[in-house]
N, C-alpha and C positions, 0 to 999 in steps of 0.2 A: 530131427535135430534137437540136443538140448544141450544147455550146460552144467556144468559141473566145477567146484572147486578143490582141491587138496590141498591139504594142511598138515601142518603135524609138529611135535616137539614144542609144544608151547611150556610145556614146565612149571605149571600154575603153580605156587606158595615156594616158590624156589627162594632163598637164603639172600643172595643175591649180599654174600659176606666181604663184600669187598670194597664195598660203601659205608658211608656212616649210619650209622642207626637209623635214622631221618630219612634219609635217601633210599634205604634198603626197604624201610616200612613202604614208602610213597612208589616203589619203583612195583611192590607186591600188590598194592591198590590198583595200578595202571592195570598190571596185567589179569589182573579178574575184572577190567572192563574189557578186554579182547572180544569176548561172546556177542557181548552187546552191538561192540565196532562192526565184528562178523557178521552178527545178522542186518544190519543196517545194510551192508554190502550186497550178500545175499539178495536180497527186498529188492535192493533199487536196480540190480542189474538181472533179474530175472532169472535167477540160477537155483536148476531144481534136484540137485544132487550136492550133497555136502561130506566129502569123505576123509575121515580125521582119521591120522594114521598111526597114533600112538604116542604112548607118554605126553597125555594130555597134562598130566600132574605131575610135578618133581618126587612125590613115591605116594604108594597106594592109601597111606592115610592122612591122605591131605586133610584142610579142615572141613568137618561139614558144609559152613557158609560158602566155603570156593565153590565147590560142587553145586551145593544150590543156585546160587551166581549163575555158573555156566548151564546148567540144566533149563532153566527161566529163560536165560538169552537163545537158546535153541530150540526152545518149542515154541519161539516169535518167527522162527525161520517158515517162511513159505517152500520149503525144500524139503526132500527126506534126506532125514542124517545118518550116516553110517562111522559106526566108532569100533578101532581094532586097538584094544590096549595094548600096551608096551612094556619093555621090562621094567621102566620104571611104576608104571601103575596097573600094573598086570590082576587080572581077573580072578576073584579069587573071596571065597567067603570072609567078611568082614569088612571089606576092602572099600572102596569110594565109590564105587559102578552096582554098589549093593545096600548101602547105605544111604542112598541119596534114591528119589523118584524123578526119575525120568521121562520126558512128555512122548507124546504118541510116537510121533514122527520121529523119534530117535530108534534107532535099531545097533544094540552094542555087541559086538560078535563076544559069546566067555568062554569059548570052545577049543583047544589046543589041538583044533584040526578045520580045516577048512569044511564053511557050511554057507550054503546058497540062500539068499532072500531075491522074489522077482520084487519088481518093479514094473509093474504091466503099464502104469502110464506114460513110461519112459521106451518100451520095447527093453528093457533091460533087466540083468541078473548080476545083483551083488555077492561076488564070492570074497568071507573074510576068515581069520583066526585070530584069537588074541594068546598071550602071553599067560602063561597058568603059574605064572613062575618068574624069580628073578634072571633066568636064564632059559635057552629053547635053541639046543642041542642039534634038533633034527628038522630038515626042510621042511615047512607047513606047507610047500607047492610037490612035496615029492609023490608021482602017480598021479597027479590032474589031469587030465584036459577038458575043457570047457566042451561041453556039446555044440555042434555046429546045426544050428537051430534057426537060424536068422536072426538072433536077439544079440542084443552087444552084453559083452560078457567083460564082466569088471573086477581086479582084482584088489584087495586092500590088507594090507600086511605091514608091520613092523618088522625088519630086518636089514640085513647084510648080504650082498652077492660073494660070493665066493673069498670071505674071508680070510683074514690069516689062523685066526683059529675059533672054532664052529662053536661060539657062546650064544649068540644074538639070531638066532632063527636063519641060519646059511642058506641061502640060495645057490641053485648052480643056474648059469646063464642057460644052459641043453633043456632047465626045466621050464625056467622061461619060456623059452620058445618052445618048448613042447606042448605048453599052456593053452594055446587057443586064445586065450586072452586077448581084447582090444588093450584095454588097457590095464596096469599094473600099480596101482597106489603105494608107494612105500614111505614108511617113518622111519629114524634111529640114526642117519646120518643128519647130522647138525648142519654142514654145508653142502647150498643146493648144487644140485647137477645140472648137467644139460640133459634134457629127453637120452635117454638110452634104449634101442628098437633091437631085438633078440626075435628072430623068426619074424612075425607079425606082431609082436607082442610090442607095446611102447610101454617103456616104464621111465619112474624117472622120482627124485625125492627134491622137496619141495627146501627143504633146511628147518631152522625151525623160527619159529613167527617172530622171536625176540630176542635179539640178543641178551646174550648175562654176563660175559667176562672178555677179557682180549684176544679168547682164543675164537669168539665168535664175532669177525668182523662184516662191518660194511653192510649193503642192505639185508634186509631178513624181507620175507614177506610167504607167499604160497601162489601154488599153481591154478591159473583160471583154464578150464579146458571146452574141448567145443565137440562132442561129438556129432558127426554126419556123415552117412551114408556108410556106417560101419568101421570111418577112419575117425582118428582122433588128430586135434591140434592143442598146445599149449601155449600160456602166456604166462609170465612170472610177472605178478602182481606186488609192487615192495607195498609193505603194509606195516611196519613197526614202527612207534612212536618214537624210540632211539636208536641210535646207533652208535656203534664201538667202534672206533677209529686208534690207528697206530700212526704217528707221522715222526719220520727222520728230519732232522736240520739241522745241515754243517752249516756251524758257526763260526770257520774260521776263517779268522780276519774282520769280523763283523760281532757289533756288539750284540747278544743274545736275544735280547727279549725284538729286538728290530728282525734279526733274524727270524722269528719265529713267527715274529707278526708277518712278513713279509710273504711268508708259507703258507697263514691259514686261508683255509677258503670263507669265502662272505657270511656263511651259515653255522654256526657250532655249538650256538646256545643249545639248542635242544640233547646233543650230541654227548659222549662220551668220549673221554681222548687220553692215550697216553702220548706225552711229545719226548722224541730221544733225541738227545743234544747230541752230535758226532762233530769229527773232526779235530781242529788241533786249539787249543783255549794255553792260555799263559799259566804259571805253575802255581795260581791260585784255583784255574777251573772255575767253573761255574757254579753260583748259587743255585742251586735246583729247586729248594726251597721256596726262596726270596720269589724266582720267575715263576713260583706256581701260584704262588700267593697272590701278586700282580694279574696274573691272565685269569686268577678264578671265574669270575664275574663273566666270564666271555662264554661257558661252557654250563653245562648239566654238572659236570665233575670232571678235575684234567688234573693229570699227573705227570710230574717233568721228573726224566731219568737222564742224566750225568751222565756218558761214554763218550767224552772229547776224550783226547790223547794229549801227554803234555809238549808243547809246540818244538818243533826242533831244535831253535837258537838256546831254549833253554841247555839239554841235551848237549851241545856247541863246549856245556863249562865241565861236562867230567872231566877235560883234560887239564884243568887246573890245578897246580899243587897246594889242593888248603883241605880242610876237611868235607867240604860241600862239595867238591870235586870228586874226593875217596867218594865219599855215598853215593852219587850218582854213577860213576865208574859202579860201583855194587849192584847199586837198582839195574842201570843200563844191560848186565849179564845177566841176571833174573826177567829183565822183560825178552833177553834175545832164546833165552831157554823153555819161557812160557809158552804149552801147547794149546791153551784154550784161553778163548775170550773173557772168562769169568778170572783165568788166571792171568793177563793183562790188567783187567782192568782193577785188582788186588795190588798189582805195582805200583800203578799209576795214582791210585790215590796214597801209596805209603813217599810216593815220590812229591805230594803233591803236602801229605803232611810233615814231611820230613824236612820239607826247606822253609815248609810255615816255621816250625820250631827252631833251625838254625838261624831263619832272620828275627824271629822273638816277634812273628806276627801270629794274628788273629785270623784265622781260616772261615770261620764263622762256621 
């Protein structure tokens, strides 16, 4: 029996442009201590297999120090490392996996074909490929199968299972399980899976260690596995120091910021948040601004988005004969012909400017 961890999509020196300068620099420091966090991990729970599945780096010329960084953190690791790059830091003369010295225990597949390393202290055989390129066209599992040997046979690959169209190293599910494979490593999908089993084969993608933007929510962390007796088992391990969070709050009828407070959960310092205001607000709307400015303090960085609707009663005065009536009678057939949300919510703020100007107020 041993174990083993999987990881992958960490994205080292990622831009992370969506913060402030301050925030962006401090968020790129966090994540070049990952290696360090990792091997801590590793150490304390006895785990002698470490299998990193790709696009360690957000692209192949990261900075020397990152690499170094991470290189130091993984030759503290009491495990053997296995590393399959990706397309983002794909193998390749000049590149960060060639330019940096890497410690013993590291073993980095630069092969754009599968190739075997044993592990005789484990009973086991590491089969990997990396990426020779910003893309990889053709199945690195196509023609495998693992020898049936009595050894557990391990696969570690950067890819996609049967795509919509064959950029990212396509896999077909028939070569999975044609594989022999216990198990199957994959990186390149940012959101984890549940275990996925093709023939005998378990595979499964871990997401990637850190969130970066709204498209990557809620926990991040990697897979702890357990092989025994030629079966494997998995545990998803959350492991990121933030997290990105999206939260809706109807606001109506209720004053805003109460609203919002009434929503958050106990915890959000650390966190990342955008908050979306819905429902129906008075034809001034909501400061989104003001209520971001107010909750900052409560958050890592929170961002409030404006999509109330403007409340009915208002709506109630198109029928009146003055010119505030004409305009919304106007707006009101623009918002009943609008087919998209983006196209809504372009009424609703001209509706929401339009009666600021006619009562001679300050919208802010």
């Amino acid at each position: 029996m041993f174990r083993f961890i999987h990881a992958a999509d960490i994205h080292l020196d990622s831009a992370f442009s969506a913060l402030s300068p301050q925030q962006a620099a401090s968020r790129r420091r966090e994540s070049r201590e990952v290696g360090a966090r990792l091997a801590s991990y590793v150490n304390s729970h006895h785990v002698s297999l470490v299998l990193l599945a790709g696009d360690l780096f957000e692209d192949r010329g990261a900075f020397r120090e990152t690499g170094e960084l991470l290189a130091q953190a993984l030759g503290t690791m009491e495990a053997r490392v296995f590393i399959a790059p990706g397309n983002h830091d794909w193998a390749g003369r000049g590149g960060i996996w060639e330019t940096v010295d890497w410690p013993e225990n590291v073993h980095i597949f630069r092969e754009g074909v599968l190739t075997a390393v044993e592990v005789p202290e484990l009973g086991a055989v590491i089969h990997g490929a990396a990426f020779t390129g910003p893309e990889q066209a053709v199945s690195l599992l196509e023609g495998f199968t693992a020898p049936q040997d009595g050894r557990v046979h391990i696969g570690l690959l950067h890819g996609e299972v049967e795509p919509a169209q064959a950029r990212y190293a396509p896999l077909c599910k028939e070569q999975i399980a044609a594989s022999g494979l216990t198990y199957l490593a994959l990186g390149h999908i940012h959101k984890r899976t549940e275990p996925l089993v093709f023939g005998t084969t378990v595979c499964a993608w871990p997401g990637c260690l850190e969130g970066r933007g709204f498209d990557e929510l809620g926990e991040k962390g990697f897979y702890q596995g357990t092989v025994s007796g030629g079966s494997v088992s998995l545990e998803f391990v959350p492991f990121a120091r933030r997290r990105y969070e999206i939260l809706e709050v109807d606001v109506t009828g209720r004053p805003p910021r109460a609203a919002v407070e009434a929503a958050l959960p106990p915890d959000t310092a650390q966190n990342l948040y955008r908050v979306i205001l819905t429902g129906e607000a008075d034809e001034g709307g909501v400061s989104a601004a003001a209520l971001q400015e107010a909750l900052s303090d409560r958050f890592y960085a929170l961002e409030v988005r404006d999509r109330t609707r403007v409340a009915q009663d208002i709506w109630a005065r198109a029928d009146e004969d003055s010119l505030r009536g004409l305009f919304l009678r106007e707006l009101r057939g623009k918002l009943e012909a609008a087919e998209t949300e983006e196209e809504r919510e372009i009424v609703t703020q001209a509706v929401r400017f339009g009666l600021a100007a006619l009562d001679h107020r300050d919208l802010g």
